[in-house]
C-alpha positions as CSV (number, residue, x, y, z in Angstrom):
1,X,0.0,0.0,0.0
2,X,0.9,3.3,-0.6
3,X,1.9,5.7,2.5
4,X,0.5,8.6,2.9
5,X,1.2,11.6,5.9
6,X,-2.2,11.0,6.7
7,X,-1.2,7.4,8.5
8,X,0.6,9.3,11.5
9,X,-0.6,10.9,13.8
10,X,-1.0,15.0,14.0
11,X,1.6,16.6,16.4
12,X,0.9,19.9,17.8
13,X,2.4,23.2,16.5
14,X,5.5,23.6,18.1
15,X,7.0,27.0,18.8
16,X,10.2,27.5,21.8
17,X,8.7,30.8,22.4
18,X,5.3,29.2,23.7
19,X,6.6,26.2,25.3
20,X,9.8,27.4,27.3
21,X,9.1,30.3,29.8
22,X,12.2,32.4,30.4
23,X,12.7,33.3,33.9
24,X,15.2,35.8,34.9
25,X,16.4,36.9,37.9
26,X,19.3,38.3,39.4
27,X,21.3,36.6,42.1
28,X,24.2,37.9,43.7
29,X,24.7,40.9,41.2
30,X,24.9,38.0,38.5
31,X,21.5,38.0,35.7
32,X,20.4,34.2,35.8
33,X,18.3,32.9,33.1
34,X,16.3,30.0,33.8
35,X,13.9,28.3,31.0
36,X,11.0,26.7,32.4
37,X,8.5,24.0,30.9
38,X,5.0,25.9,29.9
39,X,2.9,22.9,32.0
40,X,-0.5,24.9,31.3
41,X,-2.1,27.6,28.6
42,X,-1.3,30.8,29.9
43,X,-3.4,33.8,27.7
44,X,-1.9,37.0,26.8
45,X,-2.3,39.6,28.5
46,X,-2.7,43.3,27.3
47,X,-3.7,47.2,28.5
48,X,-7.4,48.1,27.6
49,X,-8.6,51.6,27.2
50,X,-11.4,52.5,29.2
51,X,-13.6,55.2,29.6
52,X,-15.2,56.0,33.0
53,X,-18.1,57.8,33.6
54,X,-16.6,61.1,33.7
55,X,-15.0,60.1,30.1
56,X,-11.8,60.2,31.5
57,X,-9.7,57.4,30.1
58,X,-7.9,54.8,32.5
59,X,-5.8,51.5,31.6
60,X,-7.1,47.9,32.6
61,X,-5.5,44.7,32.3
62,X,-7.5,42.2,30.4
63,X,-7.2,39.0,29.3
64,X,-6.9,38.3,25.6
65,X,-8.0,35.5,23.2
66,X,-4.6,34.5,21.8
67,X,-1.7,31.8,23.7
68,X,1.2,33.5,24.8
69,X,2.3,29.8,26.4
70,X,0.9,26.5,25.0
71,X,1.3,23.3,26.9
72,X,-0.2,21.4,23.5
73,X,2.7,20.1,22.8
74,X,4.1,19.2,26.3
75,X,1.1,17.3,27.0
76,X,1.1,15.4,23.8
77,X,4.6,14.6,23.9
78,X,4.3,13.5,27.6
79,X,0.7,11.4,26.6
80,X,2.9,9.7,23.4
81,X,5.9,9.1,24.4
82,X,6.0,8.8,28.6
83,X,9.3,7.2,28.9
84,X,10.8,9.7,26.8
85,X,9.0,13.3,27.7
86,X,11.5,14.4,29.9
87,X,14.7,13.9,28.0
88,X,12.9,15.0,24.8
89,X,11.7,18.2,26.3
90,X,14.8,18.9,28.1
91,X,17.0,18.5,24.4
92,X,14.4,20.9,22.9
93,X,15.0,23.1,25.8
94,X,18.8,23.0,25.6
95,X,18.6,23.9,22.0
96,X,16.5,26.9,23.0
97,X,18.8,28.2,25.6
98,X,21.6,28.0,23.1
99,X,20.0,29.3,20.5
100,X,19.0,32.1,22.5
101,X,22.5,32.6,23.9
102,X,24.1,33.6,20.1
């Protein structure tokens, strides 16, 4: 029989920037960079204009529609492969902190 792409299985979109969370922090006068497994969707987050009343205009925090971390990936990767996940994810993490080191 012929094969086709459609005989395995869909993986999630994968993007470093919504899987990894970069933590920094500084310790000891040193900047320390940690990068952190995204183990739930986080939303963005943005400034809304409103108006009040008076029609002055003040700034609100609101939630938005769109991912800024996706744990689609991270779960289907830990749901596939169990044995594997955690090496996996931490290869694709190294990569990322180099990457993001040049």
């Amino acid at each position: 029989g012929e094969t086709t792409m459609d005989a395995f299985p869909s993986w999630p979109p994968f993007s470093a920037a919504k899987v990894f969370k970069i933590k920094t922090e500084t310790v000891d006068d040193k900047v320390v960079q940690e990068y952190l497994l995204v183990e739930k969707d986080e939303k963005m987050t943005g400034l809304m204009p409103i108006k009040d009343a008076t029609g002055a205009v003040r700034f609100e925090v609101q939630e938005l529609n769109e991912l800024q971390y996706d744990a689609a990936f991270l779960r289907y990767v830990r749901k596939r492969f169990p044995k594997q996940a955690d090496a996996f994810m931490g290869y694709l993490r190294g990569q990322y902190r180099d990457y993001c080191a040049k």
